[in-house]
PAVEX-185057 format. One record per residue (C-alpha): residue number from 1; x, y, z. Coordinates in Angstrom, 2 decimals, m for minus. Example, Ala and Ser with C-alpha at 12.3 -4.5 7.8 and 13.67 -1.06 7.14 Angstrom:
BEGIN
PT_1_12.30_m4.50_7.80
PT_2_13.67_m1.06_7.14
//
This chain:
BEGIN
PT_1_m2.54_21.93_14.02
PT_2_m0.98_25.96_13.95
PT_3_1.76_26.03_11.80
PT_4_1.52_29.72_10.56
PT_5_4.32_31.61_12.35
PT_6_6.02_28.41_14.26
PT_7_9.21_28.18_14.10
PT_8_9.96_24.63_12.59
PT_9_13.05_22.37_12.74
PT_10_13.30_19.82_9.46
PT_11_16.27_17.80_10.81
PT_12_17.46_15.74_7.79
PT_13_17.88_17.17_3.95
PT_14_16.79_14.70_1.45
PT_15_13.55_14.03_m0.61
PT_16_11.56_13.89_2.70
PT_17_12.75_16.81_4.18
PT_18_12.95_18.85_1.75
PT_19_8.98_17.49_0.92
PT_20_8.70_18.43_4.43
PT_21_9.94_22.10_4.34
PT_22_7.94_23.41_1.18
PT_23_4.61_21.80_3.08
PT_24_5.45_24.22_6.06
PT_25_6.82_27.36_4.22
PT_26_3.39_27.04_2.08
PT_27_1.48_27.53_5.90
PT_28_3.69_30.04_6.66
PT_29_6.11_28.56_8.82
PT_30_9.63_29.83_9.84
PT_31_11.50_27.04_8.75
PT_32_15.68_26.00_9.72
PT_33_17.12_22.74_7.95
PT_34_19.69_20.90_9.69
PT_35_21.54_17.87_8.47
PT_36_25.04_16.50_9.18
PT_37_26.18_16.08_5.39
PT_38_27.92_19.09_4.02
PT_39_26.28_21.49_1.75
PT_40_28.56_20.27_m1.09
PT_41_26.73_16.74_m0.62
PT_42_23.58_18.02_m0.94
PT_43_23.93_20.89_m3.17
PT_44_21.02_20.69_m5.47
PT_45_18.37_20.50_m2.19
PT_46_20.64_23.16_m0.33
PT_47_20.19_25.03_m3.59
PT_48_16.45_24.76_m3.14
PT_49_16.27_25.51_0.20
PT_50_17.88_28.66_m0.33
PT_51_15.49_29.70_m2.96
PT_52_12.73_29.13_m0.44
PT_53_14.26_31.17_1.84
PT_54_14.98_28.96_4.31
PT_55_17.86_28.92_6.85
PT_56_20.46_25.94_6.50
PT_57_22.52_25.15_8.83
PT_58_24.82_21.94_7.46
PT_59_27.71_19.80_8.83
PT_60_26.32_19.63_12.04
PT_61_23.79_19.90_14.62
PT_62_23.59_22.51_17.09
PT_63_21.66_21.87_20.25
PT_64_20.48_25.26_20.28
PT_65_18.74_25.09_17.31
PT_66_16.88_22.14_18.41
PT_67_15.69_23.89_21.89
PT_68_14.75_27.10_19.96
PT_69_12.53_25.66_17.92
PT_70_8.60_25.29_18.88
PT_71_8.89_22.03_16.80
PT_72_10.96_19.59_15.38
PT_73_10.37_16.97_12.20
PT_74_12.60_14.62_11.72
PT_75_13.27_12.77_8.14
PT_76_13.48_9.27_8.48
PT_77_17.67_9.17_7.90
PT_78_17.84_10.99_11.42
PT_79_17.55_8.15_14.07
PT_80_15.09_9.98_16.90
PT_81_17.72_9.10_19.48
PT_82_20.40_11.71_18.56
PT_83_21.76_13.94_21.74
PT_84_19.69_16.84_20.31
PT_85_16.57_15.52_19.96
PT_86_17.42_14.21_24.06
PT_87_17.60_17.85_24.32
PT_88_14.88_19.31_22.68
PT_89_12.51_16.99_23.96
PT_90_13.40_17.32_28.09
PT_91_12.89_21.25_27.36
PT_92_9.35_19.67_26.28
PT_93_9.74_20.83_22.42
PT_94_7.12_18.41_19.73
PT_95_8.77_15.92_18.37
PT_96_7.38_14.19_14.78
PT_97_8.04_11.89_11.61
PT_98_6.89_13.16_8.15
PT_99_4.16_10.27_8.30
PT_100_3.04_11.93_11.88
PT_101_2.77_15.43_10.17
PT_102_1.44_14.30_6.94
PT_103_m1.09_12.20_8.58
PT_104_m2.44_15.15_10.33
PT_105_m3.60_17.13_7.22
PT_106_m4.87_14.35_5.52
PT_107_m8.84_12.95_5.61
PT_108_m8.76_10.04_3.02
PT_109_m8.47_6.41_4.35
PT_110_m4.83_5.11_4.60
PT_111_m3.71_2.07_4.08
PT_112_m0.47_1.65_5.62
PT_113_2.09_m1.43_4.61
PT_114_5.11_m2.15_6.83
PT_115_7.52_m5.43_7.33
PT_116_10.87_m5.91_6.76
PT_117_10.96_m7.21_2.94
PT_118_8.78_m6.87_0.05
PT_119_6.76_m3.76_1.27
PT_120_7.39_m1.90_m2.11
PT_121_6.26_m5.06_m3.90
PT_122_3.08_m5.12_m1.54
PT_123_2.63_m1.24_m1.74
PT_124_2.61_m1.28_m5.65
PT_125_0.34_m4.29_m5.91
PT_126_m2.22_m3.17_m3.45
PT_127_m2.14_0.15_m5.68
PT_128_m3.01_m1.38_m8.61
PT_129_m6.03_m3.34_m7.13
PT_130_m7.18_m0.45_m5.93
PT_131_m7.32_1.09_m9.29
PT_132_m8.62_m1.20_m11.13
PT_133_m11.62_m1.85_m9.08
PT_134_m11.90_2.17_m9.65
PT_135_m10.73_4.16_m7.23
PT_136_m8.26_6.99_m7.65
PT_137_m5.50_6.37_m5.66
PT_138_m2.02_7.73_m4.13
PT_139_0.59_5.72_m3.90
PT_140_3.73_6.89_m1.69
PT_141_5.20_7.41_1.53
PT_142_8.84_5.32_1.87
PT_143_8.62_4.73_m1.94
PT_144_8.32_7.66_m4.87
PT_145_6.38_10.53_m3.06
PT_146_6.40_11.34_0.42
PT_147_3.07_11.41_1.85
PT_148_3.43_15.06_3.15
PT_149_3.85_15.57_m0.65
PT_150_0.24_14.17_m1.12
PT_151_m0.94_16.15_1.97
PT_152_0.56_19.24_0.19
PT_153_m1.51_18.69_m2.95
PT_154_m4.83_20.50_m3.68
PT_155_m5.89_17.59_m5.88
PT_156_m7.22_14.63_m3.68
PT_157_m7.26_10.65_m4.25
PT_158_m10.10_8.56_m2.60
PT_159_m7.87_6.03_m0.79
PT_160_m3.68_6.82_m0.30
PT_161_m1.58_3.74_m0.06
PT_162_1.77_4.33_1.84
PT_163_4.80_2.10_2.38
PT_164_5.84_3.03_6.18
PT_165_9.31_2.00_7.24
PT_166_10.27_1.28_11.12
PT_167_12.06_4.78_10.98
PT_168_8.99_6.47_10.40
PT_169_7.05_4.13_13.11
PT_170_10.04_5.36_15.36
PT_171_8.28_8.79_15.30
PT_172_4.88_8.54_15.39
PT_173_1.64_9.87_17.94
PT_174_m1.42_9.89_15.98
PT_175_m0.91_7.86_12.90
PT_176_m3.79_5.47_12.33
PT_177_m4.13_3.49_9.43
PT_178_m7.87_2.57_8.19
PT_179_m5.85_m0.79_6.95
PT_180_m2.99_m1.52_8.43
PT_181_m0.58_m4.32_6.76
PT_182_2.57_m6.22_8.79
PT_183_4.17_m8.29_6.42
PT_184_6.58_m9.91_8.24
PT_185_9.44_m9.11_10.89
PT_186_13.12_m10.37_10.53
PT_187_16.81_m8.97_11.51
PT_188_17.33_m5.48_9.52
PT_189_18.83_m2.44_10.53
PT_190_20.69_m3.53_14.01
PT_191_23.03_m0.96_13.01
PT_192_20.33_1.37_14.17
PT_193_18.20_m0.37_16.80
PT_194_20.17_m1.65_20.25
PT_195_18.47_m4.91_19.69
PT_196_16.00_m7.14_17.44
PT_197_13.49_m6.46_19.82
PT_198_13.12_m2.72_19.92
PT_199_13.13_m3.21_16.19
PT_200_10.32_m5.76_15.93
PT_201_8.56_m3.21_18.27
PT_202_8.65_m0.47_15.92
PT_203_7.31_m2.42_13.43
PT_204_4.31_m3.42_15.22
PT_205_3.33_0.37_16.20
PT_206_1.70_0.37_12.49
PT_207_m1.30_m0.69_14.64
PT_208_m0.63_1.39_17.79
PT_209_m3.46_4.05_17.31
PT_210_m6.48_2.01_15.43
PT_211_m9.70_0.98_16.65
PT_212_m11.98_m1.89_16.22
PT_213_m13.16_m0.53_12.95
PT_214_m10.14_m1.07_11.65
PT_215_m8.07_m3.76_9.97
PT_216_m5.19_m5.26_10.58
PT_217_m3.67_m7.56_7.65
PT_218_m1.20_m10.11_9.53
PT_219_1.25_m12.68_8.23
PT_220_0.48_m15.48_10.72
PT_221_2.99_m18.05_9.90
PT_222_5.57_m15.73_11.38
PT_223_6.20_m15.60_15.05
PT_224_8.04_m12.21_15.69
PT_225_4.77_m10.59_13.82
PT_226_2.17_m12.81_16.04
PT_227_4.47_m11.78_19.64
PT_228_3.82_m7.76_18.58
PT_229_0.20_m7.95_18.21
PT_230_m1.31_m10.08_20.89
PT_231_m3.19_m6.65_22.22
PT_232_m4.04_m4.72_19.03
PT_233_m7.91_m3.48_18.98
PT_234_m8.34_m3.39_15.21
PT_235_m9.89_m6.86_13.43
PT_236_m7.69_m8.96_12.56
PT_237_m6.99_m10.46_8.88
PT_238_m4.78_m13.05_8.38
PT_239_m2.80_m14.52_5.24
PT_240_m2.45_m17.39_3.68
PT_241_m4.67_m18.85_1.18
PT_242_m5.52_m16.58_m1.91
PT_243_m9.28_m16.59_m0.46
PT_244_m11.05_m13.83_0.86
PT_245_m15.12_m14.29_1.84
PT_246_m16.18_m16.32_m1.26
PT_247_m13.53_m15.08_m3.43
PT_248_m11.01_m17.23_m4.70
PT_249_m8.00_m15.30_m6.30
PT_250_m5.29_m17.20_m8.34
PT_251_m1.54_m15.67_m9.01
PT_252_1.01_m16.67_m11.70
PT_253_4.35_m18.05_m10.62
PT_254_5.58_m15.94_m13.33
PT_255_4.01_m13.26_m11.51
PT_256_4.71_m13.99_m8.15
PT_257_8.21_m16.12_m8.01
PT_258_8.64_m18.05_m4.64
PT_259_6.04_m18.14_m1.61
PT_260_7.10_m15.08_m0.04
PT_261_5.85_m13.43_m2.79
PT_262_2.49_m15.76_m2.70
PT_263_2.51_m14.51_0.65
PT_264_2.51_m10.65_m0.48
PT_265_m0.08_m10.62_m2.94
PT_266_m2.51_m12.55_m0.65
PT_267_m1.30_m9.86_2.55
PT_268_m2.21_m7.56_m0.96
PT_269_m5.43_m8.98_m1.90
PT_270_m6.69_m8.88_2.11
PT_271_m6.18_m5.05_2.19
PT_272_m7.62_m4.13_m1.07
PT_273_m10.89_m6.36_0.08
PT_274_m10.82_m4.38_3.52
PT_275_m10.64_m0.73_1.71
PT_276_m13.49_m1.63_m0.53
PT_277_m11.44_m3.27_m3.59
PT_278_m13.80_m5.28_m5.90
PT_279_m12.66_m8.75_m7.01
PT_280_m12.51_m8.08_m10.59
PT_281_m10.15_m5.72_m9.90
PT_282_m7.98_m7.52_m7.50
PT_283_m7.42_m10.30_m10.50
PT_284_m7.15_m8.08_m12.64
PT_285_m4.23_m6.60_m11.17
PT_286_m2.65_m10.08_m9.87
PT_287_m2.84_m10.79_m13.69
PT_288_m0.98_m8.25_m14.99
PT_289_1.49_m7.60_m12.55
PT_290_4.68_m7.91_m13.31
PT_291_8.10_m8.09_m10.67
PT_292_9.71_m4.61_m9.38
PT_293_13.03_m4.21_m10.67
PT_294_16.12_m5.58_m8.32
PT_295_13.69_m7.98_m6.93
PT_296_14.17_m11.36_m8.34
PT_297_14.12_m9.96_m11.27
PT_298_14.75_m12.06_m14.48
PT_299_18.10_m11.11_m16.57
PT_300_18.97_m13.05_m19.33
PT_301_19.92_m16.28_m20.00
PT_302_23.13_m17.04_m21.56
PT_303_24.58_m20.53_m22.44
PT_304_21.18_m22.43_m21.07
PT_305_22.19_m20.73_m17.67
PT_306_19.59_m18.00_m15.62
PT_307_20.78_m14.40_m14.61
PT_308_18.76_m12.75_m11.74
PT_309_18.80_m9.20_m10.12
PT_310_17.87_m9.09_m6.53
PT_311_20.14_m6.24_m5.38
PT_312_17.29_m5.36_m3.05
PT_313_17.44_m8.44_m0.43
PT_314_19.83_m6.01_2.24
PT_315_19.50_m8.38_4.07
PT_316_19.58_m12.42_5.04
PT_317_16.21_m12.86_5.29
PT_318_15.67_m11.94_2.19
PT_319_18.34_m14.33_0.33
PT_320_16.85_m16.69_2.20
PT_321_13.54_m16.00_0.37
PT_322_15.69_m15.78_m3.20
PT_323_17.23_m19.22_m2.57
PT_324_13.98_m21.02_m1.79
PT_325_12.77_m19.83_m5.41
PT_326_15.15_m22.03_m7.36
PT_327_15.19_m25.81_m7.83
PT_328_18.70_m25.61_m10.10
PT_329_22.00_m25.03_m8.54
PT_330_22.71_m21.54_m7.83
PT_331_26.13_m19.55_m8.51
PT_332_25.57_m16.61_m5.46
PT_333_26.63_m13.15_m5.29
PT_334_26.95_m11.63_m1.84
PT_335_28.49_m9.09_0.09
PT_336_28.30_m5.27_0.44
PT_337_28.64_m2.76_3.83
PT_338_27.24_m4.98_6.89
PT_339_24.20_m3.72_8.57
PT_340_24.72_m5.46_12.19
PT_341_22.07_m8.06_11.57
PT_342_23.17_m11.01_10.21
PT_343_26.04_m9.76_7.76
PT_344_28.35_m11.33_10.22
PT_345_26.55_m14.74_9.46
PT_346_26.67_m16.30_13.02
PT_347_26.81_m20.04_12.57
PT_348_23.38_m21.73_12.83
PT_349_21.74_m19.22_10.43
PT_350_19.37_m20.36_8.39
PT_351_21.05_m18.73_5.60
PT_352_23.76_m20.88_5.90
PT_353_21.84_m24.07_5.12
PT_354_19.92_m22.78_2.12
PT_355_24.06_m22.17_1.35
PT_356_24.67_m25.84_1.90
PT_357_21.52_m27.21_0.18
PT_358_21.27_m24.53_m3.06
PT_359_24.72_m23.42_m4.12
PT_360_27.52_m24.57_m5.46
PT_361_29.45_m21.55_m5.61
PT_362_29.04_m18.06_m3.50
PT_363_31.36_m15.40_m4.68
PT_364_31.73_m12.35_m2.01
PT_365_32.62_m9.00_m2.44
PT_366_32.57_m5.60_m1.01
PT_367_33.57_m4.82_2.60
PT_368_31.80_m8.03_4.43
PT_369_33.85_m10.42_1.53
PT_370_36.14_m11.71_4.00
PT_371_33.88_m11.95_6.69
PT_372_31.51_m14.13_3.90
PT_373_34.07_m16.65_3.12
PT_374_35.21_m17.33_6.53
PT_375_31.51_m18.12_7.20
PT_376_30.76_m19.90_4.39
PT_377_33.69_m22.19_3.01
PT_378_33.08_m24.64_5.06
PT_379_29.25_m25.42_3.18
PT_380_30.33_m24.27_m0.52
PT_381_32.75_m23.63_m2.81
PT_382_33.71_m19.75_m2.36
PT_383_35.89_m16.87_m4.04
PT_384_36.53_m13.25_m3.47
PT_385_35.98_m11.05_m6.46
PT_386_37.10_m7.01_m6.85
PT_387_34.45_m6.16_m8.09
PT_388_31.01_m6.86_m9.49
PT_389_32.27_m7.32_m13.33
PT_390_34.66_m9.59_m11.77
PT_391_31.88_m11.40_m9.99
PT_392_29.86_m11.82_m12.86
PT_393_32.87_m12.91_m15.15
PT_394_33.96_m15.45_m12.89
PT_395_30.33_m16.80_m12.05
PT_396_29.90_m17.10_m15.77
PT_397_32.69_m19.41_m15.83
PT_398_32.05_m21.85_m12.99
PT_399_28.65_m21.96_m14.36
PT_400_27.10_m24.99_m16.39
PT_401_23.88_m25.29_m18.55
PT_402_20.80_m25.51_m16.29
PT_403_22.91_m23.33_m13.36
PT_404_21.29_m19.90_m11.92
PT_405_23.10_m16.79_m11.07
PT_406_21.77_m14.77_m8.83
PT_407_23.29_m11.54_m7.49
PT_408_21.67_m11.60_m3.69
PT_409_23.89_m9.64_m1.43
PT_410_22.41_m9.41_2.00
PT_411_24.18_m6.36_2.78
PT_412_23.47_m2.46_1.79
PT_413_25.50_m1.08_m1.23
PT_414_26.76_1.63_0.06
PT_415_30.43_0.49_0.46
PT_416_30.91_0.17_m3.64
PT_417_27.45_2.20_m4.95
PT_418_25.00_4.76_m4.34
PT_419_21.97_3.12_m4.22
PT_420_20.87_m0.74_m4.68
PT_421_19.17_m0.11_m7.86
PT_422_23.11_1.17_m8.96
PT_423_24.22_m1.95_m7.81
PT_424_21.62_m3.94_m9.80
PT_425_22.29_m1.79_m12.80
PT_426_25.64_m2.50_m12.96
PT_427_25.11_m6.15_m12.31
PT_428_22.60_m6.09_m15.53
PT_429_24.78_m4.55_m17.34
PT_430_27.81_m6.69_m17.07
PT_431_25.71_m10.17_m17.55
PT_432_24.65_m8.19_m21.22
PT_433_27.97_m7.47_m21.97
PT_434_28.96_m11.15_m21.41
PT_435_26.12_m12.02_m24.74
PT_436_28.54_m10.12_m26.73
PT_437_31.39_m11.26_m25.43
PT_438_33.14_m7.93_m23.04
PT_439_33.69_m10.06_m20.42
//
């Protein structure tokens, strides 16, 4: 692929874009940046944009700039169906992801994981098996360092392990895993797609492009995942027991809390086989693996009653999952910015009787509070709180000895926080301060 002399569009300033412009001004690329924050939001990438020499245009996106260029790369935060890209692409101008680029300039086998929850978890695991059984390996893509970083590198792993979201799916031609991995497929980001099923569709393009050398790691129990790959080419692996060939692996539940997670390491443990992992290693690493933070992750415990951090389940799938780990009655926190999947809690969700059968209080907050309550008072006891040291403080007194709190919102963060490890942070926080008595 020329890039020396192009003229390049990055359309979206962030970690990936700006991973995506020092990639092309090192082949000698005329690169423009376009995003629709202000320069003020971004200063510190604007600030090394400049220094690259690049030209920024910020606050908006001109259609010209789009048809000039010879081609355009979109970061995953620009949705691929924005007027401009219309534009760009009907004067017959290239249009590609980061992945799609990266994946160009890179030779070593990739093992691609995608599904709506507990990629990262999947993506870190698989890493480590990897490693242990002795191969150097990359891990990146939607997590830590984008994978054009790694194709930008002189130094070289042997396999490169990439968590793919559906945005980067979205823009795709040529990506082809060696391993594949589709964890599972549930309501997320409807706020983005017109419907479920254009969004279960990009999930299932992971496979799009591989042969029948290739694998494809499946979770079969789920339906949405088995309706998007009835026609892919690659071999099929499927989870569920922890056995692969005559290997029988065995997990902690420390390790591995609730069968979602039982789910992940064996999706894990099927990919790591398929690349070439050895089974020493693969224990070895289900062993000593320990949760990501803001994942079910333990707390403290305070008066004989259980704190948890899962700030990462955006959405109610995933609180779904969270419930189904605990036998004890649960005190829930939910709520946050809606994401047009679920957020509104139609009645008849199965959220709603893990609600009835698990809690015994759910306290709301952020902008879907209201919309919470109404949905849920009629299955639980529920309050609104102002914030989350309020939720905390009054989950800490409507608890009893034996109880579990878990902070599970089902909604992004960004209505009260920045990111949802902020969120988590300050929810971790505020259950400390109530050991020494702040709250």
């Amino acid at each position: 692929m020329k890039i020396k002399d192009k003229k390049v569009l990055v359309a979206g300033l962030g970690m990936s874009g700006a991973a995506v412009t020092r990639f092309l001004k090192n082949r000698g690329a005329v690169v423009t940046v376009t995003d629709m924050a202000k320069e003020t939001q971004l200063s510190s990438y604007a600030l090394m944009m400049r220094e690259m020499g690049v030209l920024l245009e910020m606050g908006k996106h001109h259609i010209e700039t789009f048809e000039r260029a010879d081609f355009i790369v979109l970061s995953p935060g620009v949705p691929h169906t924005i007027p401009p890209i219309k534009a760009a692409q009907k004067k017959g101008t290239p249009v590609m992801g980061e992945i799609e680029l990266a994946f160009r300039f890179i030779q070593e086998p990739i093992i691609a994981v995608t599904g709506t929850n507990g990629k990262t978890t999947t993506t870190t695991l698989l890493g480590k098996m990897l490693e242990e059984s002795g191969f150097k390996v990359f891990v990146g893509g939607n997590i830590g360092d984008p994978l054009i970083g790694y194709a930008d590198k002189g130094e070289k792993a042997d396999i490169v392990v990439a968590e793919i979201s559906s945005f980067q799916l979205d823009t795709i031609d040529t990506f082809r895993p060696k391993v594949g991995v589709l964890l599972n497929i549930t309501e997320d980001h409807l706020d983005r797609y017109p419907n479920f099923t254009a969004y279960a569709h990009s999930k299932g393009r992971i496979f799009e492009n591989q042969e029948e050398s290739d694998f494809a790691v499946l979770n079969s129990d789920d339906p949405v995942v088995r309706s998007v790959t009835g026609n892919i080419k690659s071999s099929k692996l499927e989870t569920g027991q922890l056995q692969v060939s005559n290997f029988k692996f065995q997990v902690s539940n420390a390790n591995f809390l609730g069968q979602h997670n039982k789910d992940n390491a064996s999706a894990a443990c099927l990919a790591a086989m398929a690349a070439g992992g050895t089974p020493e290693g693969i224990q070895s690493a289900l062993d000593n693996f320990r949760p990501l933070r803001h994942r079910i992750e333990y707390v403290a415990t305070i008066n004989d009653v259980m704190y948890f951090d899962d700030s990462k389940a955006t959405n109610t799938d995933a609180v779904v999952k969270a419930l189904e780990c605990f036998d004890n009655p649960v005190i829930l926190i939910m709520g946050g910015r809606g994401k047009g999947n679920g957020c509104e809690f139609e009645s008849g969700h199965a959220l709603k009787e893990q609600v009835r059968q698990r809690t015994k209080k759910l306290i709301s907050m952020g902008e879907t509070g209201e919309d919470i309550i109404s949905a849920f008072r009629d299955v639980t006891e529920t309050a609104a709180a102002s914030s989350m040291e309020d939720a905390v403080s009054q989950a800490y007194h409507a608890a009893e000895p034996g109880d579990v709190v878990l902070l599970s919102p089902a909604c992004s963060s960004f209505d009260m926080f920045r990111s949802y490890a902020e969120r988590g942070d300050v929810f971790c926080r505020a259950v400390r301060e109530l050991g020494v008595g702040k709250l």
